[in-house]
DSSP file (Angstrom, degrees, kcal/mol; ACC not computed):
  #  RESIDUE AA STRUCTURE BP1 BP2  ACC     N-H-->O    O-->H-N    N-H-->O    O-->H-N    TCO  KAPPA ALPHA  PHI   PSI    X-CA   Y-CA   Z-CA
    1    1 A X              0   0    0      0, 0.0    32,-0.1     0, 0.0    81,-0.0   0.000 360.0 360.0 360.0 121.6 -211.0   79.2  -47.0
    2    2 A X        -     0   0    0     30,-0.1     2,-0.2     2,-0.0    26,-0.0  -0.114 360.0-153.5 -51.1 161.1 -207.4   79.8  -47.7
    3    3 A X        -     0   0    0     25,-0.0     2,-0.7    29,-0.0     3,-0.1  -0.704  17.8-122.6-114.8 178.6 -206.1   82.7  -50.0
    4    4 A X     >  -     0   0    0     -2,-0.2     4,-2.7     1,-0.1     5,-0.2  -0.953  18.1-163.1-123.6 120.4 -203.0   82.7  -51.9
    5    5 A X  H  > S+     0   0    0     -2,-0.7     4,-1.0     1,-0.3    -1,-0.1   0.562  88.0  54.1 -65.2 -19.7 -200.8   85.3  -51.2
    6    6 A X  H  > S+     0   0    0      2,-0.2     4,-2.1     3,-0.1     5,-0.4   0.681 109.5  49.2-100.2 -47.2 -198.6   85.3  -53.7
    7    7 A X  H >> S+     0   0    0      1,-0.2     3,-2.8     2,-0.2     4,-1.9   0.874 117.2  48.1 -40.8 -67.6 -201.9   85.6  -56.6
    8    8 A X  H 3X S+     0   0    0     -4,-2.7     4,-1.8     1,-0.3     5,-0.3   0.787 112.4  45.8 -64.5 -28.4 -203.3   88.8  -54.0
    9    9 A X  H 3X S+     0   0    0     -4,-1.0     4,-1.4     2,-0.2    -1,-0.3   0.831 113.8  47.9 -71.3 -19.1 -199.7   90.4  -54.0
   10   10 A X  H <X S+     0   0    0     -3,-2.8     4,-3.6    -4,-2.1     3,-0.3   0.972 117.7  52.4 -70.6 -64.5 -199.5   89.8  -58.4
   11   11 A X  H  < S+     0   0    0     -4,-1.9    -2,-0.2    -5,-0.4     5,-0.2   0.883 108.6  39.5 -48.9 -85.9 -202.9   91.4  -58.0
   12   12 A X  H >X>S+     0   0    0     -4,-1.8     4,-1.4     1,-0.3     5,-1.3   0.696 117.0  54.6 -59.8 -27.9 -202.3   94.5  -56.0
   13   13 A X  H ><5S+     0   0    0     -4,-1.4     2,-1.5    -3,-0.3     3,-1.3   0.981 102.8  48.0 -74.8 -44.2 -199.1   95.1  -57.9
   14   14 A X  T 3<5S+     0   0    0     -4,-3.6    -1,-0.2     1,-0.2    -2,-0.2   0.014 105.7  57.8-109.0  76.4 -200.1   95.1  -61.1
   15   15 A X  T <45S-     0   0    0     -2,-1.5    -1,-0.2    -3,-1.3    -2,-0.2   0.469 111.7-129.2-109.8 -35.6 -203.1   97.6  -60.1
   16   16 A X  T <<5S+     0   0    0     -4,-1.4     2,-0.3    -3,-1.3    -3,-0.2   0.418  70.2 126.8  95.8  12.7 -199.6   99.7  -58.9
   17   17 A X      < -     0   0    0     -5,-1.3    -1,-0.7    -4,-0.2    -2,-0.4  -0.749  58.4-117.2-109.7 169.0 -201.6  100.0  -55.4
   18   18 A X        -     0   0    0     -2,-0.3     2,-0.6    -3,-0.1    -5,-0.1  -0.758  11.7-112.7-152.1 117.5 -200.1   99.0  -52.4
   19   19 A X        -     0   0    0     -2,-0.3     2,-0.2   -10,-0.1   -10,-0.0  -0.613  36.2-178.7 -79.6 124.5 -200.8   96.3  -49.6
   20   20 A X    >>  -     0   0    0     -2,-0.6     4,-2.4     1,-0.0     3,-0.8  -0.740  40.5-116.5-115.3 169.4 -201.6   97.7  -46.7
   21   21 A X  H 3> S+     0   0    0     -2,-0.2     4,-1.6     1,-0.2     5,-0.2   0.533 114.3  60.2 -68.4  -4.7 -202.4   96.0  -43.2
   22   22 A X  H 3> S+     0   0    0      2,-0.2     4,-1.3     3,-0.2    -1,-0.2   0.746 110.4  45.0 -87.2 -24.2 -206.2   97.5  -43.3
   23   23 A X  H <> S+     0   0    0     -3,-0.8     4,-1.0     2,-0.2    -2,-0.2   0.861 116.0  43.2 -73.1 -56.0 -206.6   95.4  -46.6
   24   24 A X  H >X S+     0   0    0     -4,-2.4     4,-4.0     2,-0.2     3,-0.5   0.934 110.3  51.5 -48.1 -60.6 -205.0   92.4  -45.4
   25   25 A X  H 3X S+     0   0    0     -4,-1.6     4,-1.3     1,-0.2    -2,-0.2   0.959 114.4  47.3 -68.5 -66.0 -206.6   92.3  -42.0
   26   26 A X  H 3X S+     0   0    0     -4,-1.3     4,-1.4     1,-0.2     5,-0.3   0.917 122.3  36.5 -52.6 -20.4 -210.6   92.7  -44.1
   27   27 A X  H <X S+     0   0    0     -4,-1.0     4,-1.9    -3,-0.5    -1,-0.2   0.894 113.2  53.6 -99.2 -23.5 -209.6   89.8  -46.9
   28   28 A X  H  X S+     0   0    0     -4,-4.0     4,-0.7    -3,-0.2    -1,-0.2   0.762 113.4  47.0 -75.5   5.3 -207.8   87.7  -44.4
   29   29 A X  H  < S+     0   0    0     -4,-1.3    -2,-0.2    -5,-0.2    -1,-0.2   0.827 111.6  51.3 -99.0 -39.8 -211.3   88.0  -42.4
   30   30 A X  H >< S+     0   0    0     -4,-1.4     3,-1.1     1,-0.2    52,-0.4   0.840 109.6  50.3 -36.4 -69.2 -213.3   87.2  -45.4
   31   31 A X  H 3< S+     0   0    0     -4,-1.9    -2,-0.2    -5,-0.3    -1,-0.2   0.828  99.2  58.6 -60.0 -30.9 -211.5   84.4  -46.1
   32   32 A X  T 3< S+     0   0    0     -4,-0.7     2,-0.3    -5,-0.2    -1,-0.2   0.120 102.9  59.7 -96.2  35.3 -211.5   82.8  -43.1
   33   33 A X    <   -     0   0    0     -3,-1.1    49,-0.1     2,-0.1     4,-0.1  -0.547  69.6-144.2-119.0 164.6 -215.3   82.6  -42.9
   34   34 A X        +     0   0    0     -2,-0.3    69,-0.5     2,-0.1     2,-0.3  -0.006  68.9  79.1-117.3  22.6 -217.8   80.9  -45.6
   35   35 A X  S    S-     0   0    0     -5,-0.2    -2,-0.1    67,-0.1    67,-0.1  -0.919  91.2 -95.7-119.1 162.6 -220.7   83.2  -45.6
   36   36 A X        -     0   0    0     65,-0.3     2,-0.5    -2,-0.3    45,-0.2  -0.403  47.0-153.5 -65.2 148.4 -221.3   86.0  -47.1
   37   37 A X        -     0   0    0     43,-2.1    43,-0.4     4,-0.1    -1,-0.1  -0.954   7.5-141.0-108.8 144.1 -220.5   89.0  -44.6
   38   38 A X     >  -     0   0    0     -2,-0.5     4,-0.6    41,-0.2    41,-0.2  -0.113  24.8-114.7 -54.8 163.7 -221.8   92.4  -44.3
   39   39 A X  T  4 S+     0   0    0     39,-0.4    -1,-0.1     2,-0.1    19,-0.1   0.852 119.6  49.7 -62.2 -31.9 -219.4   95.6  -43.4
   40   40 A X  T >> S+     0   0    0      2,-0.2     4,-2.9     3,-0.1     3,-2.5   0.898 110.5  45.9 -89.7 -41.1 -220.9   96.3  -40.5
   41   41 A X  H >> S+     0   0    0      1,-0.3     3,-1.8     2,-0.2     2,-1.7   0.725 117.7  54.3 -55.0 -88.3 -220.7   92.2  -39.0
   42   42 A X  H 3X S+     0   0    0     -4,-0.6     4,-0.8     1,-0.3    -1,-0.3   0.266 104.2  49.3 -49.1  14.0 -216.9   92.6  -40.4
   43   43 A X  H <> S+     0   0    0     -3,-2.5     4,-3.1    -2,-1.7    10,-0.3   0.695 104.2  53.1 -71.6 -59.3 -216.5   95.4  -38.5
   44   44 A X  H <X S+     0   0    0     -4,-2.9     4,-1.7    -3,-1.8     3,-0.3   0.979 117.2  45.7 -50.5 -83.1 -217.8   93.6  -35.4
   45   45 A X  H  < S+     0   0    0     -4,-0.6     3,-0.3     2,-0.2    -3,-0.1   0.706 109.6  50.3  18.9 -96.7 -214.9   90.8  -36.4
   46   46 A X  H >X>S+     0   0    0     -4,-0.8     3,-6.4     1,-0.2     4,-3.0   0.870 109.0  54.7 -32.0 -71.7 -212.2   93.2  -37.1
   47   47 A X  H 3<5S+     0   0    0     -4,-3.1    -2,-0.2     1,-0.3    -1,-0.2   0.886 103.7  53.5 -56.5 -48.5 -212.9   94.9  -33.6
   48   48 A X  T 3<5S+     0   0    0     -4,-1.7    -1,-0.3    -3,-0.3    -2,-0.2   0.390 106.3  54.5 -99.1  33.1 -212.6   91.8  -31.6
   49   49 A X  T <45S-     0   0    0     -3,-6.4    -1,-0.3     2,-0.2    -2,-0.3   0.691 123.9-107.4 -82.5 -41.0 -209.4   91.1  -32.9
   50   50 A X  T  <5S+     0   0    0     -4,-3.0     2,-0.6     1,-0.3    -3,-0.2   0.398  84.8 121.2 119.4  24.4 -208.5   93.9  -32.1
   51   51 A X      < -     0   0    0     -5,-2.5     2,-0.4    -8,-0.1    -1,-0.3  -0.957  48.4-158.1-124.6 118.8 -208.3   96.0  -35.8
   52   52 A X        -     0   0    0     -2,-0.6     2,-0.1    -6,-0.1    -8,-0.1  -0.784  16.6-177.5-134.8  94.6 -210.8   98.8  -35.0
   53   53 A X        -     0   0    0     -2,-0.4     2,-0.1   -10,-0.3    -6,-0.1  -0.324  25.0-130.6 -84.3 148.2 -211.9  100.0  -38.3
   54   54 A X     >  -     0   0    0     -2,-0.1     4,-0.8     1,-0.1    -1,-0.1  -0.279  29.6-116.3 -80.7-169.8 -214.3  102.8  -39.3
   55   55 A X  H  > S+     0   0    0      2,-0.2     4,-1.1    -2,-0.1     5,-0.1   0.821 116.4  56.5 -81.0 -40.8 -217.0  101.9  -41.8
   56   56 A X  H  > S+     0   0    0      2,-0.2     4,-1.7     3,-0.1    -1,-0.1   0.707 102.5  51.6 -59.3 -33.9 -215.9  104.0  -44.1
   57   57 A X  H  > S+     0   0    0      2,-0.2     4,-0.8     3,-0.1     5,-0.2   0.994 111.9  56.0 -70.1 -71.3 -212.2  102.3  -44.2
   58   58 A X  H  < S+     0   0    0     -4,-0.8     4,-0.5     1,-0.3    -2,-0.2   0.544 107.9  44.4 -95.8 -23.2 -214.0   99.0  -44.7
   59   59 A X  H >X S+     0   0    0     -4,-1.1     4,-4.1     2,-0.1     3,-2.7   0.936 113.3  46.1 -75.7 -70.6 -215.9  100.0  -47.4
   60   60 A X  H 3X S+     0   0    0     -4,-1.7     4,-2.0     1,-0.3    -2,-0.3   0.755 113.4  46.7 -34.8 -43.5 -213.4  101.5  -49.2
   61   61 A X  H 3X S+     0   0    0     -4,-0.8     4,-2.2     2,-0.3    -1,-0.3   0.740 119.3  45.4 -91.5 -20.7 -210.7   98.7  -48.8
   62   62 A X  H <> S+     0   0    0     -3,-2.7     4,-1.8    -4,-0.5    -2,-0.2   0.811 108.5  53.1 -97.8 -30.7 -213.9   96.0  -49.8
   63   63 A X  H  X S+     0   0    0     -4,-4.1     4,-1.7     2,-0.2    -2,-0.3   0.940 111.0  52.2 -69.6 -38.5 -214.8   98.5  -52.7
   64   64 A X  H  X S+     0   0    0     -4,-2.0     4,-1.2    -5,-0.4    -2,-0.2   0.936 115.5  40.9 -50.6 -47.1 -210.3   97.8  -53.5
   65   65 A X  H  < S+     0   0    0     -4,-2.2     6,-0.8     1,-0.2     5,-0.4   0.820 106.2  59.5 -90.1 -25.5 -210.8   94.1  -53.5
   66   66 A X  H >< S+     0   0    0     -4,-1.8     3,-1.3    -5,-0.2    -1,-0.2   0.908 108.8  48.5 -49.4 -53.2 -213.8   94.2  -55.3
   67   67 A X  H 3< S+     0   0    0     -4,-1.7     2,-0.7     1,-0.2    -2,-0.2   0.925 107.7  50.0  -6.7 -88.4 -211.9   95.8  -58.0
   68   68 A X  T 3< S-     0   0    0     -4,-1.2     2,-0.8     1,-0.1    -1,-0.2  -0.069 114.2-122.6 -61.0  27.6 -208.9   93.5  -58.2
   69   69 A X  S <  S+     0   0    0     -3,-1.3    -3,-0.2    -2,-0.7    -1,-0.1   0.109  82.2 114.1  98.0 -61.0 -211.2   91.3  -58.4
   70   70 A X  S    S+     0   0    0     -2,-0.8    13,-1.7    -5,-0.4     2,-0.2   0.554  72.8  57.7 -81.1  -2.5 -210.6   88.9  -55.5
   71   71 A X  E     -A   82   0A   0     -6,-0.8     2,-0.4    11,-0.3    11,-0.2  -0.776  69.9-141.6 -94.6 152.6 -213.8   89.7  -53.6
   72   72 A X  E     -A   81   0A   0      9,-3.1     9,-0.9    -2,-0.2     2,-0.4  -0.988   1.8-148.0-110.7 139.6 -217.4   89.5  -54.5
   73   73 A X        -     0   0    0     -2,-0.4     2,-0.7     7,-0.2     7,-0.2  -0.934   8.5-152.6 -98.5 126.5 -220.4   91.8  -53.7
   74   74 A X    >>> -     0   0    0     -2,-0.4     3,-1.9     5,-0.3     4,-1.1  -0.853  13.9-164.0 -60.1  82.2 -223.9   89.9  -53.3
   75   75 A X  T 345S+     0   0    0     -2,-0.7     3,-0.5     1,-0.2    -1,-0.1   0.827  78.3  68.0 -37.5 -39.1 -225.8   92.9  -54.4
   76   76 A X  T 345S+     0   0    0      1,-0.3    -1,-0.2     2,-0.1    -3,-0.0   0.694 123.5  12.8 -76.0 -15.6 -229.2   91.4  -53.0
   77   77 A X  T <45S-     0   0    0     -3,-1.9    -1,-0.3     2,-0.1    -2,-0.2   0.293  98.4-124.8-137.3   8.9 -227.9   91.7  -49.2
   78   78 A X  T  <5 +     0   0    0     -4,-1.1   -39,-0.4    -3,-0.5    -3,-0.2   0.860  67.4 123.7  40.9  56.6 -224.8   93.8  -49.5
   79   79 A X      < -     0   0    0     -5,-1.0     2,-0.4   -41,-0.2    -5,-0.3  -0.551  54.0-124.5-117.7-151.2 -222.5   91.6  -48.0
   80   80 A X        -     0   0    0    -43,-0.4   -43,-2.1    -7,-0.2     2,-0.3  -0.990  13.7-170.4-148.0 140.2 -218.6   89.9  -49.7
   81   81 A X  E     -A   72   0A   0     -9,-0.9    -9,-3.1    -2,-0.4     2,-0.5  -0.809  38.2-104.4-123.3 163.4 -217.7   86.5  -50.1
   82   82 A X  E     -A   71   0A   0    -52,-0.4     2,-0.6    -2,-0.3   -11,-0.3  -0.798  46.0-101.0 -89.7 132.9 -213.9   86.0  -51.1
   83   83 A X        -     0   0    0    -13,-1.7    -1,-0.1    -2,-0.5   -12,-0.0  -0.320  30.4-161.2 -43.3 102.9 -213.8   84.9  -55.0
   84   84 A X        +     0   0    0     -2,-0.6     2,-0.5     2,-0.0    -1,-0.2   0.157  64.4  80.7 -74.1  15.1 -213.3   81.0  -55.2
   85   85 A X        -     0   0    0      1,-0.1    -2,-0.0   -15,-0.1    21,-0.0  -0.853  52.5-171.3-113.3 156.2 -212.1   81.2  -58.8
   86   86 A X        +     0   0    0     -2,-0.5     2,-0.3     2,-0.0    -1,-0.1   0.800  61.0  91.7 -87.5 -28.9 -209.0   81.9  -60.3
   87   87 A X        -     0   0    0      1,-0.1     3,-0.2     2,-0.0     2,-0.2  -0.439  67.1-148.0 -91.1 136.1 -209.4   82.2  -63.8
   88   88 A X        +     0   0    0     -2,-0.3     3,-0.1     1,-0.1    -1,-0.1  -0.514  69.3  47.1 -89.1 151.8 -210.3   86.7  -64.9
   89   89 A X  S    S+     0   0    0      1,-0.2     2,-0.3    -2,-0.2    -1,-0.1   0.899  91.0 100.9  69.8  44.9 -212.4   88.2  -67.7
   90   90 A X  S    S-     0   0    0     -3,-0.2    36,-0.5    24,-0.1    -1,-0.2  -0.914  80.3 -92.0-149.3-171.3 -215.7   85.9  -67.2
   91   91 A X        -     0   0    0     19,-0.8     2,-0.5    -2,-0.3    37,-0.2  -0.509  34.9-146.9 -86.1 157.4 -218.9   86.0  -65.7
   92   92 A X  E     -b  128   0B   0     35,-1.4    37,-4.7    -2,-0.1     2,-0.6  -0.997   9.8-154.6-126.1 133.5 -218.8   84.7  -62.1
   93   93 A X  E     -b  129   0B   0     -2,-0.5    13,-1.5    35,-0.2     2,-0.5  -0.923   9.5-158.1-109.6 121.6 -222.3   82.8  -61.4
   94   94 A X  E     -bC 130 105B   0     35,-4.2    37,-3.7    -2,-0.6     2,-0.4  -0.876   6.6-145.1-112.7 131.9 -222.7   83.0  -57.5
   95   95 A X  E     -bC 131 104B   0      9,-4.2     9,-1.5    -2,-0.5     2,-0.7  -0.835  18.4-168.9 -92.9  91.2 -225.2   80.2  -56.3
   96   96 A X  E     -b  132   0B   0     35,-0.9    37,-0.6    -2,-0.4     7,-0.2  -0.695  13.7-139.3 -69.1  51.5 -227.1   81.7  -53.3
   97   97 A X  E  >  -b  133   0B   0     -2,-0.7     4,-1.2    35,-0.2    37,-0.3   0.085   1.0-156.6   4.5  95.7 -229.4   79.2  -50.9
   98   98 A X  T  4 S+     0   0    0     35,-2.5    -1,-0.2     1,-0.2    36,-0.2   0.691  90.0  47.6 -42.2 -29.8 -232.8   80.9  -49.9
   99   99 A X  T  4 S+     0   0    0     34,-0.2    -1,-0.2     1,-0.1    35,-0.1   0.751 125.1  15.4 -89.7 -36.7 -232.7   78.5  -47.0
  100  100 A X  T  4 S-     0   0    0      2,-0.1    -2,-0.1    35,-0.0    -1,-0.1   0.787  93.3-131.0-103.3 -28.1 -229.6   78.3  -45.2
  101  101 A X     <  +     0   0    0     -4,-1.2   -65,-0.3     1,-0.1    -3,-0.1   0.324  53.1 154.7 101.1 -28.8 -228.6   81.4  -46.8
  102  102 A X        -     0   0    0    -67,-0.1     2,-0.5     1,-0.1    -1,-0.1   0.096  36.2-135.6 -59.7-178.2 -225.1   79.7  -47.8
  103  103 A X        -     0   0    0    -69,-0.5     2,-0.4    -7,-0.2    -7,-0.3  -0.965  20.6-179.9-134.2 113.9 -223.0   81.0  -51.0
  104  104 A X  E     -C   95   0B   0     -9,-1.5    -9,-4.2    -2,-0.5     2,-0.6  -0.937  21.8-142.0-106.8 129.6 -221.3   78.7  -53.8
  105  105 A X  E     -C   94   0B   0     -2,-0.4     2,-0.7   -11,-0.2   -11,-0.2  -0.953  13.3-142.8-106.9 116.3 -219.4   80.3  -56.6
  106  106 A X    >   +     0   0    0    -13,-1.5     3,-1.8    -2,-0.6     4,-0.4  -0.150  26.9 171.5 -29.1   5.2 -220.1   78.3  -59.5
  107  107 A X  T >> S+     0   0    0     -2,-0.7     4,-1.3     1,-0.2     3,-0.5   0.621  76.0  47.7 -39.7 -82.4 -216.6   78.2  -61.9
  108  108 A X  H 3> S+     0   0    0      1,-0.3     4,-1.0     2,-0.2    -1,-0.2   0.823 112.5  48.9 -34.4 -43.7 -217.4   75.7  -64.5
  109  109 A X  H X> S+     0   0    0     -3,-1.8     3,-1.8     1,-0.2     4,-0.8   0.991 111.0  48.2 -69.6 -44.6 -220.6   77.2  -65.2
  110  110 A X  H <4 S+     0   0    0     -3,-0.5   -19,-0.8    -4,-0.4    -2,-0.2   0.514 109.6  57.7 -60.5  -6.8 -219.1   80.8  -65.5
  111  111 A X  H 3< S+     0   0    0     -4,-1.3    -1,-0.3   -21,-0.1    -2,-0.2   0.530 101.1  55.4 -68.2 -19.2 -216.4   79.3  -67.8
  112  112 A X  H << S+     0   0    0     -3,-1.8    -2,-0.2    -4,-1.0    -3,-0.1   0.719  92.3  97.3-102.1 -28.0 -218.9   78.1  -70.0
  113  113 A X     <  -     0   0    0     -4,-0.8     2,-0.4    -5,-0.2    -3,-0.1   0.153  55.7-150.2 -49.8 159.4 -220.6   81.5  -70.6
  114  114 A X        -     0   0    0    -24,-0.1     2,-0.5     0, 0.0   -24,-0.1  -0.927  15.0-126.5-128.4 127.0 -220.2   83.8  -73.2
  115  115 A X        -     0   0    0     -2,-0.4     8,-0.0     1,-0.1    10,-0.0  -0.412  31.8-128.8 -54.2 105.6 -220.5   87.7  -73.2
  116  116 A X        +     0   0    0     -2,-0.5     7,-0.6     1,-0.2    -1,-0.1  -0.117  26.5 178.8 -64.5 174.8 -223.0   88.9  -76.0
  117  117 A X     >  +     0   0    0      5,-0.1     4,-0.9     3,-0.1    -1,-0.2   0.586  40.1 120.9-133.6 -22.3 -221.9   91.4  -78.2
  118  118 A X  T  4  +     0   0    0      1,-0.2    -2,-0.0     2,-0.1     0, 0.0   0.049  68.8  23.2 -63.7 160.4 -224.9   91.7  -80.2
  119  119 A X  T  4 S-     0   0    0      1,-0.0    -1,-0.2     0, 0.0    -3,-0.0   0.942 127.6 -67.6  80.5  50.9 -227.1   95.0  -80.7
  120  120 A X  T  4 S+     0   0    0      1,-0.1     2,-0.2     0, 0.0    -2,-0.1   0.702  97.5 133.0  55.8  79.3 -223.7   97.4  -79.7
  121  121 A X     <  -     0   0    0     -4,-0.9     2,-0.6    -5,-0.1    -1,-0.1  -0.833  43.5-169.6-144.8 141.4 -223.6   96.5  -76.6
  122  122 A X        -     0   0    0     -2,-0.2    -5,-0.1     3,-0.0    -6,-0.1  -0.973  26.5-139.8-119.4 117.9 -220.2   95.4  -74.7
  123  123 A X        -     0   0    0     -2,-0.6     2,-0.1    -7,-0.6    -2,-0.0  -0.353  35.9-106.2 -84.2 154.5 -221.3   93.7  -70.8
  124  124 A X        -     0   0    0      1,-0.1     2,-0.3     0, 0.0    -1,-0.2  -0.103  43.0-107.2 -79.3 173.1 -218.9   94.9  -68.8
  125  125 A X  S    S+     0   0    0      1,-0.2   -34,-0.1    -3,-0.1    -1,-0.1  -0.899  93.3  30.2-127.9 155.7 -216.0   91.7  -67.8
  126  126 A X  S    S+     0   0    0    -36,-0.5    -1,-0.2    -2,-0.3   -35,-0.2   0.687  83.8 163.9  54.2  38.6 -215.9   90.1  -64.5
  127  127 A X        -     0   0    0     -3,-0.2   -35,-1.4     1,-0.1    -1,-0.3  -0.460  34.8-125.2 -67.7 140.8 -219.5   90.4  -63.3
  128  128 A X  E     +b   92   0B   0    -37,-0.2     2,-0.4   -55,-0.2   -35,-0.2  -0.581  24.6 174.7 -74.0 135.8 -221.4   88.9  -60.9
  129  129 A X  E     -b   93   0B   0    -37,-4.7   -35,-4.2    -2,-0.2     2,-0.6  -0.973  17.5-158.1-140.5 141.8 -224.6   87.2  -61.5
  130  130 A X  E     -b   94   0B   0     -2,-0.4     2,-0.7   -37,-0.2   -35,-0.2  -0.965   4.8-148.6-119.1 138.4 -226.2   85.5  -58.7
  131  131 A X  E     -b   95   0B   0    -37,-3.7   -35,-0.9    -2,-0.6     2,-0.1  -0.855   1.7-152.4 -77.8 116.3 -228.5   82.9  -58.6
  132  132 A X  E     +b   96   0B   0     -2,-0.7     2,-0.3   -37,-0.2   -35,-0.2  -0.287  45.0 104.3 -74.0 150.9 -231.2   82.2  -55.9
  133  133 A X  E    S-b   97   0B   0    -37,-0.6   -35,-2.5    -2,-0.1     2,-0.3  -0.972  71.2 -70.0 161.5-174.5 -232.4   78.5  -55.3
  134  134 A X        -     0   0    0     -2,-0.3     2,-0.3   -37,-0.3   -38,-0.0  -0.687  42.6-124.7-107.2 161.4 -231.9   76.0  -52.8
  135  135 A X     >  -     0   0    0     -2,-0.3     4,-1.8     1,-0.1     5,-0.1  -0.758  30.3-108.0-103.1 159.3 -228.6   74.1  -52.1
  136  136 A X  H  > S+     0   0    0     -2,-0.3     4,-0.7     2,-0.3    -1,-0.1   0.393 112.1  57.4 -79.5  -6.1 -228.5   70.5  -52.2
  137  137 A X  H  > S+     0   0    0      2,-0.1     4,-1.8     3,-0.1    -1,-0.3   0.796 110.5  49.0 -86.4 -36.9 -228.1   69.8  -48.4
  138  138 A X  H >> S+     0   0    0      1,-0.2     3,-4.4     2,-0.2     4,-3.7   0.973 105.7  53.0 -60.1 -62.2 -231.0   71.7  -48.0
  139  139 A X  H 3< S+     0   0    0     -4,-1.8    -1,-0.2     1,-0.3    -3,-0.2   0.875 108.0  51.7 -11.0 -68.8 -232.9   69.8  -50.6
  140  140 A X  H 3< S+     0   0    0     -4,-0.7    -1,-0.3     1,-0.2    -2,-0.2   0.841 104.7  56.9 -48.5 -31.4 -232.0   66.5  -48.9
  141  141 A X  H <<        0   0    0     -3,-4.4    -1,-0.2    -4,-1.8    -2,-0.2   0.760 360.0 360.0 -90.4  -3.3 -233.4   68.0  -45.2
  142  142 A X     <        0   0    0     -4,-3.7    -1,-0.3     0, 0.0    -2,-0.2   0.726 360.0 360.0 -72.6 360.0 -237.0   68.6  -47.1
């Protein structure tokens, strides 16, 4: 999946942080994949390009883009897909396959949500919510 370079450079400037090649090399690796990955399988990647990362770099830089946004963490397996939406300051509803395993980010449906506000409470903005279920190729092969 392509990225747009010009969004992630708008992005990393106005966090006022800096693009570095250790950043590029984990989201252009991310992107050019469509499953979720792990740190340590994008490590394995990285290395046989020939970017030989610690674990610790690869976290941190996946904890940067996670931040700005343009990454997501599937909490239920700790791996990152790259965000397939544009649009900020909404829920992102990740569709998750029990069968194949593949990952779809939802946009329309997370456009249609709304944060509650009732009982004090403020949801944090740009959250992940994933859903589990089966995807519709799979469906078809049952």
């Amino acid at each position: 999946m392509a990225i747009d370079k010009h969004r992630v450079l708008d992005r990393v400037r106005a966090a006022k942080k800096s693009l570095t090649p250790q950043r590029m090399c984990v989201l252009d690796a991310i992107a050019d994949t469509d499953c979720p990955l792990s740190a340590y399988t994008l490590q394995e990647m990285l290395a046989a390009q020939g970017n030989s990362l610690n674990i610790s770099t690869i976290y941190r830089v996946l904890d940067f883009w996670v931040e700005l946004g343009l990454i997501h963490k599937i909490e239920s397996n700790s791996t990152f897909v790259l965000c397939q939406d544009q649009h900020t300051h909404h829920l992102h509803v990740i569709q998750h396959c029990i069968s194949c395993h593949g990952i779809s980010e939802a946009c329309e449906l997370s456009q249609r949500m709304t944060l509650p506000t009732a009982n004090a409470f403020t949801p944090q903005r740009d959250q992940v919510i994933e859903l589990k279920g089966t995807c519709s190729r799979c469906q078809a092969e049952a």
